[in-house]
Each structure stands twice: as C-alpha cells, then as structure tokens.
N, C-alpha and C positions, 0 to 999 in steps of 0.2 A: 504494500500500500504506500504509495509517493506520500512524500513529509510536506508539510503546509507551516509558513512561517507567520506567527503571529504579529502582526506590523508593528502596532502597541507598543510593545516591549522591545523590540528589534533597534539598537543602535546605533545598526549602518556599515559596524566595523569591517563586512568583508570574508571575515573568517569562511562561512560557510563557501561562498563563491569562492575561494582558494584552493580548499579541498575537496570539492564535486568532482569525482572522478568523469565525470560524464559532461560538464560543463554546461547543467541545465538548471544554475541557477543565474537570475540576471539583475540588474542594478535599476534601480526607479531611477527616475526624475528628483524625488525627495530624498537619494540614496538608498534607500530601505531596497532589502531583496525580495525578490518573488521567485518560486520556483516551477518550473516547467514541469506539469506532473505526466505529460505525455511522453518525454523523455528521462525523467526519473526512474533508476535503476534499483531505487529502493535499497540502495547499500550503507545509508545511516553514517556515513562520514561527518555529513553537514550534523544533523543533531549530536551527534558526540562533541564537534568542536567548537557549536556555540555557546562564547562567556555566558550570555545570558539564560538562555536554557529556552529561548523563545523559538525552537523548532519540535513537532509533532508529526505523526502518524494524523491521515485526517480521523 
C-alpha cells in the first residue's frame, strides 16, 4: 500500500525525496512533498527516514 505524507506536519526538509529508491516522491510549490502513489514501490524508505514521523500507509 503506497505511503501518503501528511502536509500538516511535513517541514519540507527533503529527506524522504533523497531516499525514494524509485524517485516518486516530488516537491510542491510550498516545498512540502507529495508522493506518487502510482509509482510507489511500497518499500518504506521515505517513512523510516522522516525526522518528523509525518509519513503513512494510506
């Protein structure tokens, strides 16, 4: 099940767009991430390595 990033909480830093092995996460306008869940490989990289803890399973 592709991971969905709660905006809210999300501080822009990047982290998870570094480590997506698949490169299906991408950068707003306001910097905040959004994640491509059509190309999400569902391998939990991004949630392990956000500081904030602001990524999930939908």
């Amino acid at each position: 099940m592709p991971r969905i990033i709660d905006k809210f909480n999300c501080v822009a830093c990047g982290t998870c767009e570094r480590v997506c092995i698949v490169g299906c996460i991408a950068q707003l306008e306001d910097k905040k991430r959004i994640i491509n869940s059509s190309a999400c490989v569902d391998c939990g990289a991004c949630e392990l390595s956000c500081p904030k803890k602001c990524i999930s399973q939908n």
